[in-house]
Each structure stands twice: as C-alpha cells, then as structure tokens.
C-alpha positions as a printed Julia matrix, in Angstrom:
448×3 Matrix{Float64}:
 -274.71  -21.98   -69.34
 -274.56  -18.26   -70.06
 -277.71  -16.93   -71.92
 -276.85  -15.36   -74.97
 -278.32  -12.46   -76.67
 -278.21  -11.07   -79.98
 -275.54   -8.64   -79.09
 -273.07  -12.27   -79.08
 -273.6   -13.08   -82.1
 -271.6   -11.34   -84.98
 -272.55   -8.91   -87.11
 -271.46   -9.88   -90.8
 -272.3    -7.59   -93.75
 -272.22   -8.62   -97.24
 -271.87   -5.48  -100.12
 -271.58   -6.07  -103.89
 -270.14   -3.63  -106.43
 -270.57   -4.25  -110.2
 -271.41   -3.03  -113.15
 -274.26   -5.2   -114.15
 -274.62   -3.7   -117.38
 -273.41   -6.42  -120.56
 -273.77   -6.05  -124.63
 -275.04   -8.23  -126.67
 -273.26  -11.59  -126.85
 -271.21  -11.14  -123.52
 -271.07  -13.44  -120.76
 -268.41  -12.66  -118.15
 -269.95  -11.16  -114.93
 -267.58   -9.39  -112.55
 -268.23   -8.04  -108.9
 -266.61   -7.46  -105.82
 -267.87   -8.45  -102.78
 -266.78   -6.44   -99.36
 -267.6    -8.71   -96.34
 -267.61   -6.97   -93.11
 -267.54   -7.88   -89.18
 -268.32   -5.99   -86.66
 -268.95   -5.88   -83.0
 -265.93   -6.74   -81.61
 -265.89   -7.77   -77.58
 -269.18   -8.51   -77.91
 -269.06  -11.14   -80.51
 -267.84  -15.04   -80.46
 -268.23  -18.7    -80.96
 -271.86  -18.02   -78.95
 -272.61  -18.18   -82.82
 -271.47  -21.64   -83.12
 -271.24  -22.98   -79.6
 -272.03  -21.34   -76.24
 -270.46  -23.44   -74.02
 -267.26  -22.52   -76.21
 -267.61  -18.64   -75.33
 -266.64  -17.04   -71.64
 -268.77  -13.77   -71.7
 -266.42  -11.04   -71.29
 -263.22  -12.85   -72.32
 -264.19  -13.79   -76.22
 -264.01  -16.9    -77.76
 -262.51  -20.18   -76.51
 -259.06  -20.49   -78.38
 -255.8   -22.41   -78.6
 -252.56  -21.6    -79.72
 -248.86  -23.3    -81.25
 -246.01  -21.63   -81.39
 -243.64  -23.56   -83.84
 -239.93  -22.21   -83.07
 -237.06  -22.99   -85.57
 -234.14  -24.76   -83.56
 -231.83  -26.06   -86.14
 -228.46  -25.44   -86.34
 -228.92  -22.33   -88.25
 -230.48  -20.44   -85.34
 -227.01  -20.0    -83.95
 -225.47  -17.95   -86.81
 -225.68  -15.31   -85.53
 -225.93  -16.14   -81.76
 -228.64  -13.14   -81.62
 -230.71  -14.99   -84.03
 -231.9   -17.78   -80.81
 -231.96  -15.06   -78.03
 -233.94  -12.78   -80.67
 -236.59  -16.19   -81.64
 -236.74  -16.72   -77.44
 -237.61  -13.18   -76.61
 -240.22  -13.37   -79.27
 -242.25  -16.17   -78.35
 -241.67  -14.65   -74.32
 -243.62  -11.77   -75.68
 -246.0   -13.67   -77.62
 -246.91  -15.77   -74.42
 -247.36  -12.22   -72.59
 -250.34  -11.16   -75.19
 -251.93  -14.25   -74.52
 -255.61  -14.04   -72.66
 -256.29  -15.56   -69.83
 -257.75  -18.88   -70.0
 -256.37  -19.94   -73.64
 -254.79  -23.32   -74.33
 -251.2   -23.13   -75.73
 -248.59  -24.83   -76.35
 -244.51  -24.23   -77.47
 -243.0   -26.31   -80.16
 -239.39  -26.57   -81.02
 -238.74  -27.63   -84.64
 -235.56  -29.22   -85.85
 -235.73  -32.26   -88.46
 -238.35  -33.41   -85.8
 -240.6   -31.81   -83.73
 -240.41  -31.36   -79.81
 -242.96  -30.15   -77.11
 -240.95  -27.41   -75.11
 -243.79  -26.76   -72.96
 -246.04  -28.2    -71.38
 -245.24  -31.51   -72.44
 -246.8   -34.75   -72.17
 -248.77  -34.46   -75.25
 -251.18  -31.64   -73.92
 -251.85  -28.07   -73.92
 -251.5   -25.7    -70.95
 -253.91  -22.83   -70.06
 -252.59  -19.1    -69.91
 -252.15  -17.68   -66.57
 -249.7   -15.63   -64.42
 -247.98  -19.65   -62.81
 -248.18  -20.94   -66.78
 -246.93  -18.19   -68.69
 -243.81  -18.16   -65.9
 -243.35  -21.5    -66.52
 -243.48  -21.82   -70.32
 -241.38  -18.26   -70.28
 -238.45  -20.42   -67.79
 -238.65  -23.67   -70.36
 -237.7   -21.1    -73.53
 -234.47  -20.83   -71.65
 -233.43  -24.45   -72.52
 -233.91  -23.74   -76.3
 -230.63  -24.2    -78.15
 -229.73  -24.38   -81.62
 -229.19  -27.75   -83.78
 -230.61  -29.99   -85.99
 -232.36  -29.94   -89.26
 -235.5   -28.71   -90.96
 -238.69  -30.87   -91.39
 -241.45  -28.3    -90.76
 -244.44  -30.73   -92.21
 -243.11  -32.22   -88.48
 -244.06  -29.12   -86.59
 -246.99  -28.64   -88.32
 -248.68  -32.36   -87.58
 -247.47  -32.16   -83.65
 -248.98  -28.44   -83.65
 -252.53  -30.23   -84.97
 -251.89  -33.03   -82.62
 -251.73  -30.62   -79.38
 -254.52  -27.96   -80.87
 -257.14  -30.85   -81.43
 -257.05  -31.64   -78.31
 -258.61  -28.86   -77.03
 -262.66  -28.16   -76.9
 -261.99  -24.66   -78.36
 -264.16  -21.86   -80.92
 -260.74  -21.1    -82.57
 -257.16  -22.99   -83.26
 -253.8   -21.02   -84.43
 -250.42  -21.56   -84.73
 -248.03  -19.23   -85.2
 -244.57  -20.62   -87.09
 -240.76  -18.7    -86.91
 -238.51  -20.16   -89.72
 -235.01  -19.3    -90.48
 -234.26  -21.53   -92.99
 -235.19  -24.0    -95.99
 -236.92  -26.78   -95.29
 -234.29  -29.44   -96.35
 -235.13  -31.95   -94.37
 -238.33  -33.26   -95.77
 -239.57  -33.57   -99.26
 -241.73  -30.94  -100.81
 -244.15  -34.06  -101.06
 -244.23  -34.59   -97.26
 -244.69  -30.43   -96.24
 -247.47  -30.6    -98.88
 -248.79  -33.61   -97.11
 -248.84  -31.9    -94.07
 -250.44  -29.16   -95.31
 -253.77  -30.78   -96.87
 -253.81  -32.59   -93.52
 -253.91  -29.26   -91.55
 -255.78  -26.94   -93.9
 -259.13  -26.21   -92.67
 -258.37  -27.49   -88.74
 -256.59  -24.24   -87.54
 -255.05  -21.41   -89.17
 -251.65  -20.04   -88.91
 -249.0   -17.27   -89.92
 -245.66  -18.0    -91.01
 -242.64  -15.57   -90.23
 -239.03  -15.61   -92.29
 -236.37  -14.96   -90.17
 -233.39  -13.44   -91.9
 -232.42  -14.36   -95.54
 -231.77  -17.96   -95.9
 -235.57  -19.13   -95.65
 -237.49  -19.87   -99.46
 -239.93  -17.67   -99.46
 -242.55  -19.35  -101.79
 -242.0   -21.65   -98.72
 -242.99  -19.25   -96.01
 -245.91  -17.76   -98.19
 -246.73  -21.26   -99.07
 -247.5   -22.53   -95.3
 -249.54  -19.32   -94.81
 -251.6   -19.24   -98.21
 -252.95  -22.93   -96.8
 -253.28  -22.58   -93.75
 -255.16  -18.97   -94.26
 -252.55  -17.16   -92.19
 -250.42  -14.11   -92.98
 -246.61  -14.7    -94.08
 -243.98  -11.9    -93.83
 -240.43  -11.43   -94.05
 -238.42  -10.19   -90.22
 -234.99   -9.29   -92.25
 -233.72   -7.96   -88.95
 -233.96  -10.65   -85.44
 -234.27   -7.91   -82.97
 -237.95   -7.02   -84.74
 -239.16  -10.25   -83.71
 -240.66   -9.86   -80.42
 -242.65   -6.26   -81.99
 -244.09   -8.84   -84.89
 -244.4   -11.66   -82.16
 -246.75   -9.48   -80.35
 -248.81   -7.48   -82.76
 -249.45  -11.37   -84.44
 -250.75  -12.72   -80.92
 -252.79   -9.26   -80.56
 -254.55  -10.28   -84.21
 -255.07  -13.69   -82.75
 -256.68  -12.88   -79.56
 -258.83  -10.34   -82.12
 -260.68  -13.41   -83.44
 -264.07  -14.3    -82.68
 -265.39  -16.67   -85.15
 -263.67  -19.34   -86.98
 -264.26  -20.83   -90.23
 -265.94  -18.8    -92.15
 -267.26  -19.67   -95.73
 -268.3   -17.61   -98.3
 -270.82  -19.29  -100.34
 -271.69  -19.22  -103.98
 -275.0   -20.17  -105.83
 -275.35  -19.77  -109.34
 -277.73  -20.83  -111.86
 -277.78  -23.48  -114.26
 -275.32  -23.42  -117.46
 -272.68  -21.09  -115.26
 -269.46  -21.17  -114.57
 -267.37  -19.74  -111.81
 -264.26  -18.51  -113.41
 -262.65  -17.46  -110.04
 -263.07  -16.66  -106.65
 -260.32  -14.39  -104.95
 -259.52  -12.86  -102.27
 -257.93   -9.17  -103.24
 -257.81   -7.08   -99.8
 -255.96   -7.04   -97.92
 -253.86   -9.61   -99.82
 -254.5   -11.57  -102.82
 -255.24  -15.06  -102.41
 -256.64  -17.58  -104.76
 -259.81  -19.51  -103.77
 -261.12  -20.74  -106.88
 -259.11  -24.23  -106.36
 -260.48  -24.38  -102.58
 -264.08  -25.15  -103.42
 -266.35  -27.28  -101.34
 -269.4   -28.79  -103.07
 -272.52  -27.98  -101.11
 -275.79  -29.05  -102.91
 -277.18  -28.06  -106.36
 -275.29  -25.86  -108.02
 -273.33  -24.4   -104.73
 -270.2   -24.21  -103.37
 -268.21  -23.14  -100.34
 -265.07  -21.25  -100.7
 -263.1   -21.41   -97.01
 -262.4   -17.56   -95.49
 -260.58  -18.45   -92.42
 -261.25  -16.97   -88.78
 -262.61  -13.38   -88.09
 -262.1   -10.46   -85.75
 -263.38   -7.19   -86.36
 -262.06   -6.51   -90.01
 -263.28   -6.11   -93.35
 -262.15   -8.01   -96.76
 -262.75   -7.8   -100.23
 -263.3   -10.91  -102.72
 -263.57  -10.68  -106.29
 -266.0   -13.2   -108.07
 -266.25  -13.72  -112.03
 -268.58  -16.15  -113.66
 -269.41  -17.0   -117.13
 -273.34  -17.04  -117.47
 -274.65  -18.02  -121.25
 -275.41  -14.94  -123.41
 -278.94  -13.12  -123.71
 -280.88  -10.42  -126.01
 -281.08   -7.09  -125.12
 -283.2    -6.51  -122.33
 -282.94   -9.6   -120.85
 -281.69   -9.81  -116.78
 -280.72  -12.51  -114.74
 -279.45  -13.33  -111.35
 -275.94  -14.3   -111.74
 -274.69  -15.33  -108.25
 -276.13  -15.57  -105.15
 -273.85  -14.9   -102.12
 -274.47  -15.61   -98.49
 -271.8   -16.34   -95.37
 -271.61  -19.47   -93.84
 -270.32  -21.53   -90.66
 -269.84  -25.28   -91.59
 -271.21  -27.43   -88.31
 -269.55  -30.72   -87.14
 -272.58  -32.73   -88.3
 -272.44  -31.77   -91.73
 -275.13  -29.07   -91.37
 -274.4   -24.92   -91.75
 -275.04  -21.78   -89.49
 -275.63  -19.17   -92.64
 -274.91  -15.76   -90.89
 -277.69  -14.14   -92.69
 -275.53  -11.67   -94.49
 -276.42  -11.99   -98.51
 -275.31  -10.26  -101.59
 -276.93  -10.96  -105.42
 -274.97  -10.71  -108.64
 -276.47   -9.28  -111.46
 -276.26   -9.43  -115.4
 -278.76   -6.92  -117.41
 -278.0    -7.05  -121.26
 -278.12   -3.02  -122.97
 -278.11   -1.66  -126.51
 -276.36    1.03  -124.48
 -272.96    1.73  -124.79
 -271.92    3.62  -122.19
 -273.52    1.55  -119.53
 -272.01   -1.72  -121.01
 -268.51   -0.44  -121.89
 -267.57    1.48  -118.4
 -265.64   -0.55  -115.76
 -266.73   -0.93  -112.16
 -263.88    1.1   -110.33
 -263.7    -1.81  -107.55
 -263.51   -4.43  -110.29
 -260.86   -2.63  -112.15
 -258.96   -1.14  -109.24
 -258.79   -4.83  -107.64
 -257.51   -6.47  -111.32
 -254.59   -4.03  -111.1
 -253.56   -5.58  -107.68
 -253.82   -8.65  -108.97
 -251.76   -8.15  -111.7
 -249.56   -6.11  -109.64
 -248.75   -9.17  -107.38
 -248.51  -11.47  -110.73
 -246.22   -9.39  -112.87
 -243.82   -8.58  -109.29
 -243.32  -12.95  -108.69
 -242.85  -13.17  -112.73
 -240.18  -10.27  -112.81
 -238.47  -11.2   -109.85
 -238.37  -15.08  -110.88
 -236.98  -13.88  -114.15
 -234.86  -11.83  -112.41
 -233.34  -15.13  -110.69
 -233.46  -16.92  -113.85
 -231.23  -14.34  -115.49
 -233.28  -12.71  -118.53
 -232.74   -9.17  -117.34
 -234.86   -8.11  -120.34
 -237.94  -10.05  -119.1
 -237.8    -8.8   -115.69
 -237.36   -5.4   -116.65
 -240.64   -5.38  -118.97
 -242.18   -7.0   -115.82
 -240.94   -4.95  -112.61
 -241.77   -1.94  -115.27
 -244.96   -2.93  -115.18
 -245.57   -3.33  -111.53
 -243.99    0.11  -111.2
 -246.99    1.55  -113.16
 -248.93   -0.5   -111.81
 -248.44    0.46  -108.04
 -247.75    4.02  -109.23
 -250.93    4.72  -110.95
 -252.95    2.62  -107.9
 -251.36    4.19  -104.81
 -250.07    1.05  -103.54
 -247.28    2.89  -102.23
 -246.16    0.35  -100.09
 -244.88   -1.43  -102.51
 -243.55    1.45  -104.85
 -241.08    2.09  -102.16
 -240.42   -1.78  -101.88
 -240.01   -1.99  -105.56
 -237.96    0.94  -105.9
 -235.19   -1.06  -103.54
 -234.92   -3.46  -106.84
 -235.06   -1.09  -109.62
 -234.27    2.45  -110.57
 -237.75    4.04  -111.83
 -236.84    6.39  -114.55
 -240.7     7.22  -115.24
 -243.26    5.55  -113.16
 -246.47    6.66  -114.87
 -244.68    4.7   -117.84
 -243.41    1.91  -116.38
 -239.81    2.72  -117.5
 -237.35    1.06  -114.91
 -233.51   -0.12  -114.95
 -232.83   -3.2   -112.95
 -230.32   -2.04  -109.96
 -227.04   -3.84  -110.32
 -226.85   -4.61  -106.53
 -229.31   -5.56  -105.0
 -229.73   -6.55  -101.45
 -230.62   -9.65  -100.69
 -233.54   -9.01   -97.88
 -235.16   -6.05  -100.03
 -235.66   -8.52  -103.0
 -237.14  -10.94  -100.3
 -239.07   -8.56   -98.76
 -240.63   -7.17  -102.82
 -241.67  -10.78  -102.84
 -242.75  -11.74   -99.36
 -245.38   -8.77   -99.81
 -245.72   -8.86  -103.17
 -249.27   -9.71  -102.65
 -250.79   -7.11  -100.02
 -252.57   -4.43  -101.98
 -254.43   -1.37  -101.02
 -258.29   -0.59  -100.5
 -260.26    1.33  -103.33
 -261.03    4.36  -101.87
 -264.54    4.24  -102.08
C-alpha cells in the first residue's frame, strides 16, 4: 500500500465574515462562510481511504453517462449525431484507470456499454470500444429518467471507488414516469454519487433539469444549440476528473435555545441546504456539500440565538468540515470557523451590514425574484412579472452579475437599470427565456 504523507491529504480552509455586532433585543446572526480546497494533484481519497487513491493519477472514480434516446432525439437528425459525438468526447477526457459506464435512456433504461451489469475501466482498447457501441444509438422510445438514474446507481455501486458521477443529456420532458417516481429516484440516489444534468434544445422542463442536479449536487445548464454539446461534454468530464474528495459536510454546532434559520449555498450558485440536514449529536447537524476539486464556495448561515444586554457575547455557531465514514464515524478535516454575536449600545457598529452578507442576499433574491417573474410571466400577469424582472434588473445591475444582465436583457427591454424600470419584450425567444431560468441561480463572487 502506498505510504501517504501529509502532502495527500487536502487542504480545506474555513473563513467567516460577519458583522458580529447586534442591539439590544436582536437575535438574528448572519455570516458567510468561504470554504476553500487546495492542493490539487496532490490531494485525494488518501483522506478517506488509501487503497482508494493511485499516487499520481488522483482519486479512484466512476462514471454514468445517461444519454436521452427517445424518439425526440431524431428531430432534428443532428440532435443524435450531436448527443453521440458528445459522450465520444466525454469518454476521451476520461483518466486512465476509471470505471464507466454508457446508459441509453428511453421509457427504460439500457446498458450501451459494457454490458452485463458492470462497469468497464478507461483505457486506449475500452474507450475504442465504448466509442464503436455509441454508433448503434438510435432514436425511439419514451422518457422515464428516475429509470436511468436507478441503473446509473446500480452500475456506480458496484465499483470500490473515492468518487461516483453521472453525467445526464435530456432533450425532453419526462412523460413517462410520474413526478412521484423521478422524486423517488432521487431520494434513493442523493448522497451515493453526484451528477450534472444538461437540457438539450427547448422541449426539456427546466425545473426538471435543475431539479435532478439541485439533488444530486451537480450543475444543470441549458445546450440551446446540439453542436455545443461535445465543448460542454468535455469541460463537464474535465470538472469531474478535477475531484479529489467526495462527500463533504459542512457541519454546524450551536448552542442551546438556537435556531438555524438557513443554511445556503450562494457561490457559485445558490442552493438551499437548510432542508438537507443530518442530525449528528447534541445540538449538531450535517449539511451535505458534495465532492471537491480545487475550488472555493461560499455558504451563508443565519441563526436565531435568544436576545442579551449590552455587553454581553456569545458563540453563535461553531463550524468545522467533515467526511461521513461507512461505519457511522467522521474524518473532520480540521478546518473550523466560529460565529459570533456581541450585543452594543453602539449604533454604527450594530446598524452597518457585512458587505458579504448583504452582497450574497442580493443574489439570492436575484435568483428568487428572476423564477417568480418568469413564472408569472408564463402565467400571464404581465404586471407581476414586470415589477419582478424589474427588480432582478437592479438587482444584477447594481451587483455586477453581468452575466445575467445580458441574459435578462434577452427578456426585457431595460429602460433604467439602476431603477429597475423594464418593459417585457413582446417576442421572446424561446431558448433565451430558458436559458434566464436555467442560470437564474449562478451569481458572482464579492470582490473582496
């Protein structure tokens, strides 16, 4: 067994920025919390599991790719070739020794390659072979993809692997399964690998698309045109490869008599975590972050912690990275941050926002009021969506989100942006309002 030193293991960094400073009678506590990784090449599941680590090649992994086959695929004819190139170039960027596998999804799920209810492992005589059995992919069928998903857990469980992905290509609604049953699939996945979810086109739902990422802790994104599949198949595999250590939680200890409001995730999307909580002993809890490679994210926490006198201070969270084991126990990666609440007669301290805090609430609302406008948008109260995409226009304006300023302005005309003061386009097309909404959520860094 390789002999590890410290250099393997990764290097996680924990940074909190608040303004710790409350009035009298206050209670809600506020904070971001930048977590860091660094030390990429050198760093793996050594942390977890040597004999899951090949020094010099990164972690053990495994990958799915979940292809859309129905009948769909064929209108237009490019749509297939454009889906088979992809996952060809996908199967390029894979390392050498990962497990992998190629799923075609109709209203049931196939194995394309390798078959037989097992995973092959990348090399020159594999990736030829699972490149030569893409060729037999055609177009027909239905839509099930809680189908695709359960097959893809099937295959990546098989494995003895530091990290599991899939990677899922949809070009339509998923019509042939109940919401009940995708959802079904989806608590049965989350937490056993992770995956991104690609729209193909403009048929696809995307609170679908976004849906299957958000639980499965991948990224989701809209490819309006086919022939940029293979460029997003490839940088996708690239960010797989990247990762070094999988499931990650960050983990919050507060005192007695407080409440965690929320725990989100706002950079470089905004994600929701509150509802994803894991008990683990007095007065803790684990909230999941997914699999790392070198990268850097920002979480916003808020807790309610009972009100004090003037001068009084307290520890208000205590926050430290952990790596759930198989028996039950945890690797903590020794990274910590603390929460603070100090109550002050002064003004000035207790008044002024944290610029992280407030800079991260705008993206937050920023995603919010873009899904409410465009929803009311569909729902035909042109008023409401107006007041709403106005809103996001400020928003994004005054943030430098410009990203999605130039994404919004595809929906409405901005007469002022510092104002908010929009008109609704008349026409709009159909893969720019998809595409407003698909990355409605991605924000921008504070510039620290």
């Amino acid at each position: 067994m390789a002999n590890f030193s410290k250099s393997n293991v990764p290097q996680f960094s924990v940074d909190v920025y608040q303004n710790e400073y409350l009035p009298e009678g206050a209670g809600e506590v506020n904070a971001i919390v930048t977590v860091t990784a660094t030390g990429g090449g050198t760093i793996g599941s050594a942390v977890t599991a040597p004999h899951l680590y090949s020094p010099g090649q990164g972690p053990s992994a495994a990958v799915a790719l979940m292809v859309d086959c129905s009948g769909s695929m064929d209108y237009p004819p490019t749509k297939m070739r454009n889906a088979r190139d992809a996952t060809a170039a996908a199967i390029d960027t894979l390392r050498d020794g990962v497990h992998f596998a190629v799923i075609g999804g109709t209203h049931v799920a196939k194995e394309v390659y390798p078959g037989g209810g097992r995973l092959a492992v990348a090399d020159a005589t594999t990736r030829e072979q699972a490149k030569r059995a893409l060729r037999s992919l055609s177009a027909g069928g239905g839509t099930a993809i809680g189908t695709w998903l359960k097959l893809a857990d099937r295959l990546l469980s098989s494995a003895n692997v530091a990290i599991r992905h899939g990677i899922l290509l949809t070009d339509g609604r998923n019509e042939h399964e109940s919401p009940q049953d995708l959802k079904a699939a989806l608590d049965a996945c989350a937490g056993r690998f992770t995956c991104d979810a690609r729209g193909v086109g403009t048929d696809w739902e995307v609170k679908e698309v976004t849906g299957i990422a958000s639980a499965l802790l991948g990224t989701a994104d809209i490819v309006a045109d086919p022939a940029g599949l293979a460029a997003d198949f490839t940088q996708m595999m690239e960010t797989a490869m990247g990762k070094e250590v999988a499931d990650v939680s960050l983990r919050l200890w507060t005192p007695v008599d407080t409440t965690v409001k929320f725990v989100k995730q706002v950079a470089p999307t905004v994600e929701d975590l509150t509802g994803r909580r894991t008990e683990a002993g007095p007065r803790a809890g684990d909230y999941p972050l997914g699999s790392w490679g070198d990268e850097s994210r920002d979480y916003h926490v808020c807790v309610e912690v009972p009100a004090a006198n003037i001068g009084q201070e307290m520890l208000a969270a205590r926050i430290s990275l952990v790596i759930p084991q198989p028996d039950g126990s945890v690797q903590n990666l020794g990274a910590q941050g603390l929460v603070r609440a100090v109550w002050t007669d002064d003004m000035v301290a207790s008044t002024s926002i944290n610029p992280q805090v407030a800079h991260y609430t705008g993206q937050a609302e920023l995603a919010q009021v873009i899904q409410q406008g465009l929803d009311l948008r569909k729902s035909g109260d042109m008023d409401g969506a107006t007041a709403k995409l106005g809103r996001a226009v400020q928003l994004a304006s005054a943030s430098g989100n410009a990203d999605t300023a130039k994404l919004l302005a595809k929906v409405v005309d901005v007469v002022d942006a510092a104002t908010g003061t929009v008109r609704l386009k008349a026409k709009v097309e159909e893969a720019d309002e998809m595409t407003l909404e698909t990355r409605s959520t991605k924000t921008v860094r504070v510039k620290k």
